[in-house]
C-alpha positions in Angstrom: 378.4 3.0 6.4 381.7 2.9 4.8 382.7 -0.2 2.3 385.1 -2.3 3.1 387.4 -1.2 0.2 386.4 2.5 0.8 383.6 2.7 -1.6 380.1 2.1 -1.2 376.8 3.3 -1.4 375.5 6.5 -0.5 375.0 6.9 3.1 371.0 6.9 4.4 369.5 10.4 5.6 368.4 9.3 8.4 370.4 10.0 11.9 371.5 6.5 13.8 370.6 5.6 17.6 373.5 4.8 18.3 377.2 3.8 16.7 379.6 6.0 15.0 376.6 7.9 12.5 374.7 9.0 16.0 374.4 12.7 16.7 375.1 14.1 13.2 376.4 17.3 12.7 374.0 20.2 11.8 374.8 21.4 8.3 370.7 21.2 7.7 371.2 18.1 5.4 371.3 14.8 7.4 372.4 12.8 4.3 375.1 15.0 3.8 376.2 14.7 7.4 376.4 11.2 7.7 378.1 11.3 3.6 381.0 13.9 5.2 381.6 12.3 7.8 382.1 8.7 6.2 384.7 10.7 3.8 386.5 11.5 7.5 386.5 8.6 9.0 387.9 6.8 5.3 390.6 9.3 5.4 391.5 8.0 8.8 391.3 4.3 7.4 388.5 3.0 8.9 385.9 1.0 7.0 382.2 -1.4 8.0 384.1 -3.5 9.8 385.1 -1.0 11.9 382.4 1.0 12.4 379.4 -1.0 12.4 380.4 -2.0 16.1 379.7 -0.3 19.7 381.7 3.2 19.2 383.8 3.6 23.3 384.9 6.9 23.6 388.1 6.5 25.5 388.9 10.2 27.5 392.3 10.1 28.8 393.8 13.2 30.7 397.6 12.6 29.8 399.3 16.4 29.8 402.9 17.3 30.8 401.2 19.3 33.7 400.2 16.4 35.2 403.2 14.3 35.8 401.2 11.7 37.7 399.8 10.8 34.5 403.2 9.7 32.6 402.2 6.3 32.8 398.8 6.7 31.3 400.3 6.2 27.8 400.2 2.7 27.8 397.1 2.6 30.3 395.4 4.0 27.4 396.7 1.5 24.9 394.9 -1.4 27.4 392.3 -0.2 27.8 391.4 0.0 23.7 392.9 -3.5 23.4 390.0 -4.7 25.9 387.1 -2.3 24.1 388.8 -4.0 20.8 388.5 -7.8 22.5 385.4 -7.3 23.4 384.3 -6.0 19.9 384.0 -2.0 20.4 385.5 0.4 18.6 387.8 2.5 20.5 388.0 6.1 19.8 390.7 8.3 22.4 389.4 12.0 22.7 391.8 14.4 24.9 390.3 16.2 28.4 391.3 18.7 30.4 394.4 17.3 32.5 393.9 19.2 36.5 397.3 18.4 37.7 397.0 19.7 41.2 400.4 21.0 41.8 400.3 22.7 38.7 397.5 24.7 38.5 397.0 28.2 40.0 395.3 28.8 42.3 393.6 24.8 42.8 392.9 22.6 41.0 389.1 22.9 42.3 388.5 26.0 41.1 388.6 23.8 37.0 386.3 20.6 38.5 383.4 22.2 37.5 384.4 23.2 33.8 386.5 19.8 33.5 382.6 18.2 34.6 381.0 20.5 31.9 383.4 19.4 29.2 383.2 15.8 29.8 379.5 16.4 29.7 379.8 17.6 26.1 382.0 15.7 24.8 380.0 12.7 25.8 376.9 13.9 24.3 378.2 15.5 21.5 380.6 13.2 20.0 379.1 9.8 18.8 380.6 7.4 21.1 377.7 4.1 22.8 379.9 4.7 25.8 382.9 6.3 27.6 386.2 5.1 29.9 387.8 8.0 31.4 391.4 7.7 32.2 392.3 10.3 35.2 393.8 10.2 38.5 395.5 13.7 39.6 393.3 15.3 41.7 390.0 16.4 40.6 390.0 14.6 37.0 388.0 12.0 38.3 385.2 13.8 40.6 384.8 15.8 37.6 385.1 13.4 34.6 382.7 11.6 36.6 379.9 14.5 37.2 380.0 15.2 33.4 379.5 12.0 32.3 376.7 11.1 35.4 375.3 14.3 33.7 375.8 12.7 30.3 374.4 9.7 30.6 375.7 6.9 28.7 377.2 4.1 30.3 380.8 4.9 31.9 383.9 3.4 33.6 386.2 5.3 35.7 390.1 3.9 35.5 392.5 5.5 37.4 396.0 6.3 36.8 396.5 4.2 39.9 398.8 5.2 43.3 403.3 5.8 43.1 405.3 3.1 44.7 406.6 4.1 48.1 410.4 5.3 48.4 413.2 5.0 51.3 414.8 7.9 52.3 417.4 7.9 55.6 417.0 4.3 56.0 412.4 4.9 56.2 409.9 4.3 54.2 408.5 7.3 52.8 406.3 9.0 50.1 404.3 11.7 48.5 402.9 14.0 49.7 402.3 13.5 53.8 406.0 13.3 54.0 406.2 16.5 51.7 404.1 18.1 54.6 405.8 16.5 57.4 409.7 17.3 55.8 408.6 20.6 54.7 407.3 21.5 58.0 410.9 20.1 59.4 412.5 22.6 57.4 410.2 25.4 58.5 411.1 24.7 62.3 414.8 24.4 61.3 415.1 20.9 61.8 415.8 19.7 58.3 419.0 21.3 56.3 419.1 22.6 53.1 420.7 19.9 51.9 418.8 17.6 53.1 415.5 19.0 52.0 416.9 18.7 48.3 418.2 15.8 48.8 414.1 14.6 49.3 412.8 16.4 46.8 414.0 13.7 44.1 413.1 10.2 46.0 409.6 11.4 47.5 408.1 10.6 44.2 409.9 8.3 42.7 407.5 6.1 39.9 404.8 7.5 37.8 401.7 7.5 39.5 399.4 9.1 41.7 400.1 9.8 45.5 400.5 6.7 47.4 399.3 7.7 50.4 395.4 8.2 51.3 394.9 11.8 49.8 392.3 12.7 47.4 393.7 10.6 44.4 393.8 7.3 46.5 390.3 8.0 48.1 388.3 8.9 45.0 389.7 5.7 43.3 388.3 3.9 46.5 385.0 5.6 46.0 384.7 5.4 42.9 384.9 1.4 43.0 382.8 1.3 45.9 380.0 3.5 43.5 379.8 0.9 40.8 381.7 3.1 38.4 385.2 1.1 37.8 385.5 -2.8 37.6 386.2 -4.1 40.8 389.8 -4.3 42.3 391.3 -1.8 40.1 391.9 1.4 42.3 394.8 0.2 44.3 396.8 -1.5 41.6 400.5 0.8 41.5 400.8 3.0 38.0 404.1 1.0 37.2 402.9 -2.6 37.8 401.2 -5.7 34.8 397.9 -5.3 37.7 397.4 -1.9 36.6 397.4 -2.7 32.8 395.2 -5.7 33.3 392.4 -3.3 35.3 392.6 -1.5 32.0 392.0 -3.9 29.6 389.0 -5.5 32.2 387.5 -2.0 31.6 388.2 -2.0 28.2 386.3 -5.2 27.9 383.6 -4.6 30.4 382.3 -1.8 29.1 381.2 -2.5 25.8 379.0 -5.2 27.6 377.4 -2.2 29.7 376.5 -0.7 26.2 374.5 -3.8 25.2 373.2 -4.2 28.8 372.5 0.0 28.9 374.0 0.2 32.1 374.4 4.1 32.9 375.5 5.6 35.8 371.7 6.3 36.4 371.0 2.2 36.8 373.9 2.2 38.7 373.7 4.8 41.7 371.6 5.2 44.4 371.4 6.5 47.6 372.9 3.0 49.5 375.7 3.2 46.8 376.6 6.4 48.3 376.1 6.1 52.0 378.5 2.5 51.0 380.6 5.0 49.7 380.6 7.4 52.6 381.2 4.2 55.3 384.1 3.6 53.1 385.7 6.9 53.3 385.3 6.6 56.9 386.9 3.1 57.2 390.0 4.1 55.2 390.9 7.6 56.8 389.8 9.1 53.5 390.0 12.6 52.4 388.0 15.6 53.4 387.8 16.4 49.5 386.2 13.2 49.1 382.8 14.8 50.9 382.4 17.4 48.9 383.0 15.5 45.5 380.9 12.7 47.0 378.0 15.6 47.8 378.2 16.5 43.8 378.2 13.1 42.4 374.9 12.7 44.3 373.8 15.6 43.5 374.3 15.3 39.3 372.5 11.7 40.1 369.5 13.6 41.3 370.1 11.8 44.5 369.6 13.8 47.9 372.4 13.2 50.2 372.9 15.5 53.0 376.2 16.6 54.8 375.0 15.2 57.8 374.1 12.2 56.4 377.8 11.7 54.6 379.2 12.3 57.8 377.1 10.1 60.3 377.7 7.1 58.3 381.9 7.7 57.3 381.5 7.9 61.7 379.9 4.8 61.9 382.9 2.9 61.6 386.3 2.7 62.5 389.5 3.1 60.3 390.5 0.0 59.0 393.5 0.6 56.7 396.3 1.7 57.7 397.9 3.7 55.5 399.2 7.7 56.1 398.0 10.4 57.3 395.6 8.8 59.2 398.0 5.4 59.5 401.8 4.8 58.7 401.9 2.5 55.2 400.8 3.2 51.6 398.5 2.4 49.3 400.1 -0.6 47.7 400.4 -2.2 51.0 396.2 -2.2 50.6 396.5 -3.8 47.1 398.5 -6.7 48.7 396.1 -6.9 50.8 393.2 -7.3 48.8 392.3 -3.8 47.9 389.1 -2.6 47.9 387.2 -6.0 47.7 388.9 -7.2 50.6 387.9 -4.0 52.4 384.7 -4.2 51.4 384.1 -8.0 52.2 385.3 -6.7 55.6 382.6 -4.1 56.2 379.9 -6.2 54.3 377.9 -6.5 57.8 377.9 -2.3 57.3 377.5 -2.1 53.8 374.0 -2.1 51.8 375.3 -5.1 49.4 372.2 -5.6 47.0 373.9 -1.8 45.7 374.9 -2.3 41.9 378.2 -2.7 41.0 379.9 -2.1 37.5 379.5 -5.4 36.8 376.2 -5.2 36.8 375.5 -7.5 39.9 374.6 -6.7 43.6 377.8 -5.9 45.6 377.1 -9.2 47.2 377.4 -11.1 44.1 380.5 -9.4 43.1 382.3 -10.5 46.5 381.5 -13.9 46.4 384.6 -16.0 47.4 386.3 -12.7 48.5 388.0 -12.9 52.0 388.1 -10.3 54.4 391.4 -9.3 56.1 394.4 -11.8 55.9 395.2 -13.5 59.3 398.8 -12.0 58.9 399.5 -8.7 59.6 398.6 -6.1 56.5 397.6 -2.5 55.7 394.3 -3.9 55.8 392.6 -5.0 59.4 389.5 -6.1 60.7 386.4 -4.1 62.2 387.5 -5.8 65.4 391.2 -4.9 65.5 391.5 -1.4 63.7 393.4 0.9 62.9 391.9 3.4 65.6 388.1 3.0 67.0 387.7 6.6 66.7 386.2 8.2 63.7 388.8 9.2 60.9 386.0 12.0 59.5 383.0 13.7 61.1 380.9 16.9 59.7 380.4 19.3 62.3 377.4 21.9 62.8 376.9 24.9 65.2 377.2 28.7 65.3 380.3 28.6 63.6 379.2 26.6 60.9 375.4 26.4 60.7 375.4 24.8 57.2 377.9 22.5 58.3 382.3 21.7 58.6 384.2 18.9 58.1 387.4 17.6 60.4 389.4 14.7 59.6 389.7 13.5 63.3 392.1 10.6 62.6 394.9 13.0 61.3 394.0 15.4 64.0 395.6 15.5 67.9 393.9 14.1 70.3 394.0 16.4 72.9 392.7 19.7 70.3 389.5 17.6 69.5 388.2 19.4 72.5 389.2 22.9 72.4 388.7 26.5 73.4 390.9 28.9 72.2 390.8 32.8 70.7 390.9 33.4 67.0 393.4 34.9 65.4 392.0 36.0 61.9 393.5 35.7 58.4 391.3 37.7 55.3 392.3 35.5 52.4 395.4 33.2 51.3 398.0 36.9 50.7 397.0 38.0 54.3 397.8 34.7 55.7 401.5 34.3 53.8 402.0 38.3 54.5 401.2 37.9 58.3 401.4 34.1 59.8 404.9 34.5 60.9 404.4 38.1 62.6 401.1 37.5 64.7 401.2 37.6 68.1 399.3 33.5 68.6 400.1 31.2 71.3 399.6 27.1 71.1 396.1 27.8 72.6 395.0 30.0 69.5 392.4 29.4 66.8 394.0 30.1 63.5 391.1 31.1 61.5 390.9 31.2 57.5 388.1 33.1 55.0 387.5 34.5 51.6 388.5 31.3 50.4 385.0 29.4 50.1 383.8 28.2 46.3 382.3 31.7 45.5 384.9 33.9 47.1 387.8 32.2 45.8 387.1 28.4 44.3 387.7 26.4 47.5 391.9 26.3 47.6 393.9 23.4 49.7 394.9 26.4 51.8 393.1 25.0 55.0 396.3 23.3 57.0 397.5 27.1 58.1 401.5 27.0 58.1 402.0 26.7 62.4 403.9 30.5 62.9 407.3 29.9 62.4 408.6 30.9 66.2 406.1 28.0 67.5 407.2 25.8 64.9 410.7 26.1 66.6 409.4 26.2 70.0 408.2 22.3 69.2 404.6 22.7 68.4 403.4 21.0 65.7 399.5 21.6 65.5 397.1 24.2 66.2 393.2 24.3 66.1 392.3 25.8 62.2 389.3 26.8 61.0 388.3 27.7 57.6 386.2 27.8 54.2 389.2 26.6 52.4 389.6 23.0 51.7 392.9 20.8 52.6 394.8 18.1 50.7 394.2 14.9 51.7 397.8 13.9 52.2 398.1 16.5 55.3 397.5 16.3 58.9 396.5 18.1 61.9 393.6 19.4 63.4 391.7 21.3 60.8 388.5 22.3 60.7 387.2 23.1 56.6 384.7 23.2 54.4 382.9 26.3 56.3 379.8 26.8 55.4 378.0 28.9 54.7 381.7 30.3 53.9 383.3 33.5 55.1 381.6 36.3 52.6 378.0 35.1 53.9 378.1 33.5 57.1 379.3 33.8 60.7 383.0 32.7 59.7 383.1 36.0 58.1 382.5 38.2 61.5 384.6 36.9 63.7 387.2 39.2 65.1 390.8 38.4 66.6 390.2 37.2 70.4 386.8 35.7 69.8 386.8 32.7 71.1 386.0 29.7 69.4 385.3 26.1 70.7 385.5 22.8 68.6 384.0 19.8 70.4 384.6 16.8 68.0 383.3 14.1 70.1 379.5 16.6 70.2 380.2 17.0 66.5 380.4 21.0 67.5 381.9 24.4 65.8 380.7 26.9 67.9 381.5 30.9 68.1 381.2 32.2 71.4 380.1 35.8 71.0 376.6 37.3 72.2 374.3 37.2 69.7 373.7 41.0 69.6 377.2 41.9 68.7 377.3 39.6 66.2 374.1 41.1 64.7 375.9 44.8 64.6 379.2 43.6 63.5 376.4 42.2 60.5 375.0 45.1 60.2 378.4 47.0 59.7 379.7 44.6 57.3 379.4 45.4 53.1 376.9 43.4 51.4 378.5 40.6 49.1 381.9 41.9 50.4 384.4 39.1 49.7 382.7 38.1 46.6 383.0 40.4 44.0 385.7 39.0 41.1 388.9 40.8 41.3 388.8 43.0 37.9 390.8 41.3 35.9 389.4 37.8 36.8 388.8 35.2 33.4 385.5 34.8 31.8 385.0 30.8 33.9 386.3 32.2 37.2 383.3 35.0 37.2 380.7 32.9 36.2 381.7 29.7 38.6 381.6 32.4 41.2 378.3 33.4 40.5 376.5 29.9 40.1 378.5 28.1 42.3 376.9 26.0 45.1 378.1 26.1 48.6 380.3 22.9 50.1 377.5 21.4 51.8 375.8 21.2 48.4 379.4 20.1 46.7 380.4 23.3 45.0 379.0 22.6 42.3 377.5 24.8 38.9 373.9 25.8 39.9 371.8 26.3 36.4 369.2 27.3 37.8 370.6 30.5 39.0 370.5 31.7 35.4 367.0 31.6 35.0 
């Protein structure tokens, strides 16, 4: 250890179990490793006092790319005050930053490396435990696979949801009234100017979107898991609440590192099928399935597709908040936020599950009241939202591995739907050709090459409507693809494919097959005899669709060649290397 006045005596060979001398570096002298690194950490001004507590590695994602994150600054600087409170050390380390509109061509196609990173950086640096700052879009399913795969104790805080806007005398927000302008201005019913004059109020605060996309729904999950304190995931970016959640889980988890609380005494299978009841209940995010499927999955906890999507089905959608409703996020957070949610579905939820605070989720709701008498974002069971299912996985000949629809942001009449396909080969061929094809309101827009292995799973799922229907007046089509969608859109969208175009049945359908979706049966079916099918197989090039393009980087071809389907959560298969 270092003396308080810088000088001491010389360090002890012998590698520490934990604390800042853990995990010394490999110069094939241990008591030089520990000496060196004392010299570092002098140099930096710390001295015993310091470092003779529990070491909290605090990853934050803060980048210019992600402008969502602007507020995280002083989100950071809570959450070391609590680790300092509660006697840690806290030590800030930088991680990849996945701002989704930023990133080219997802932000999916970096969860994965960002997961491997976090992994490493956990184990490698000497930190007792870990708080990851993220928010924006996949920082947090993948900080949270890394440091599952890690195992060291672990807190989740988000960068917490934008406050809503008013634009033309309404309410608005990012990024479901992105879509919904956007497609105005497609159809020719929103001006130039006007469209501009959007673009700087549908953000407005720092933050993450305030609607129930991705963002809004992994924070959800993620408190529902046991892997952030509870009642921080719907505090706004700007507001005191969303310090304070960061300075709880500054506090709290230095107490996980005495208690040795990892994500592995944490998670089991109830704290995911809680979690997947959840995502159902709020309108949540397809994305939130397939992150949900690799959490489970770097837990070594099996948790099938059908599984997910029977219990998010099971219940009806009780916040109402957009796409699926017509408020925002921090309407929720008035209303309770997620413990209020949860207390409400507590008759559907598994409560003995862990929580982050180390207590059943019964415990931790004690004295936690379900929805408020008065109208809110948040209602009960028996008053929802809607009665129908917000999400349901879908299987059949289309999709014998398995699809996902977001039926609450979907129209009610296309739930049931028989139409002809009208086929797109990748994201170019659909840009090059959507506004040319010859599709009626009855057609099935259909999407491949644009699964995990063919082209890293992009939010290129909600097909643009061609632009002479768009102006006719209609404003959703049946869509059907390997591609994934954000979680801010709408309409009726059929994703997650699998197995996805390059190796299953999305990838021989022709245009003027016809292809039925049947919701309520939980059915994607392509109607075409058997026997052609097998010779249009036959004809087709093996691996076709998932060969890199030449000039692809070093990560893309090797995700592309380990990479798991979306029923399985697209994540990095190892084994495949041996």
């Amino acid at each position: 250890m270092i003396a308080s006045d810088g000088a001491g005596s010389p360090p002890a060979a012998q590698a520490a179990a934990s604390g800042i001398h853990q995990g010394p570096t490999s110069y094939g002298d241990p008591g030089f490793s520990r000496f060196v690194r004392s010299v570092f950490l002098a140099s930096a001004g710390y001295d015993d006092t310091d470092t003779d507590r529990p070491i909290i590695g605090v990853g934050h994602s803060i980048s210019d790319f992600t402008p969502c994150h602007r507020d995280m600054p002083g989100l950071l600087d809570a959450v070391c005050r609590g680790v300092i409170e509660a006697g840690g050390l806290p030590m800030a380390f930088p991680t990849a930053s996945l701002g989704e509109v930023f990133l080219d061509p997802t932000s999916m196609m970096f969860r994965n490396l960002l997961a491997l990173e976090v992994e490493e950086l956990v184990r490698a640096q000497p930190m007792d435990g870990a708080v990851l700052l993220g928010g924006c879009d996949k920082t947090v399913p993948g900080h949270l696979m890394g440091a599952i795969s890690a195992g060291r104790p672990v807190l989740e805080v988000v960068a917490g949801p934008m406050i809503a806007s008013r634009w033309q005398g309404e309410r608005i927000g990012a990024c479901t009234d992105c879509r919904r302008l956007w497609a105005g201005h497609r159809a020719g019913d929103v001006g130039e100017t006007e469209i501009r004059a959007a673009t700087g109020v549908l953000a407005p605060t720092g933050g993450t979107c305030m609607v129930m996309g991705t963002a809004s729904t992994m924070a959800i999950i993620v408190e529902v898991l046991g892997l952030a304190v509870p009642g921080s995931a719907t505090a706004p970016a700007p507001s005191g609440d969303r310090l304070r959640a960061g300075t709880r889980s500054g506090r709290r988890i230095v107490e996980m590192v005495v208690e040795a609380l990892t994500p592995q005494r944490i998670l089991t299978k109830s704290s995911f099928i809680n979690a997947a009841v959840v995502l159902g209940a709020v309108g949540g995010s397809t994305n939130a399935v397939v992150h949900l499927l690799a959490l489970a999955g770097r837990a070594g906890i099996e948790l099938s597709l059908s599984e997910l999507g029977d219990a998010a089905a099971s219940v009806p959608v009780i916040v109402d908040c957009r796409p699926t409703g017509a408020g925002f996020l921090d309407d929720l957070h008035d209303a309770g936020g997620v413990p209020a949610l949860l207390a409400e579905l507590a008759p559907r939820l598994d409560m003995e599950a862990t929580t982050a605070l180390g207590c059943s989720l019964g415990a931790s709701l004690e004295g936690v009241g379900g929805s408020p008498a008065w109208p809110s974002a948040l209602h009960s069971v028996d008053d929802p939202v809607s009665a129908e299912p917000s999400l349901v996985a879908l299987f059949g000949s289309l999709a014998p591995d398995g699809a996902v629809l977001k039926a609450g942001a979907a129209t009610p009449a296309l739930l049931s739907h028989r139409g002809p396909a009208v086929v797109f080969d990748g994201v170019e061929d659909m840009q090059a050709r959507i506004d040319r094809v010859d599709a009626t309101p009855g057609s099935v827009l259909v999407l491949r090459g644009c699964g995990p292995a063919s082209a890293g799973m992009p939010e290129a799922g909600a097909i643009p409507i061609p632009r002479k229907l768009a102006a006719a007046g209609v404003t959703d089509m049946v869509r059907v693809s390997d591609a994934r969608m954000s979680g801010t859109a709408f309409g009726t969208v059929v994703l997650h494919v699998a197995p996805e175009g390059a190796l299953g049945p999305l990838g021989l359908v022709r245009d003027g097959d016809l292809i039925e979706l049947d919701a309520g049966a939980r059915r994607l079916d392509l109607l075409v005899d058997d026997s052609v099918l097998e010779r249009r197989r036959l004809e087709a090039a093996p691996g076709d669709g998932l060969r890199p393009e030449p000039d692809a980087t070093r990560w893309r071809t090797l995700q592309s060649s380990l990479i798991t389907q979306a029923d399985r959560g697209a994540d990095i298969d190892v084994e495949r290397l041996g």
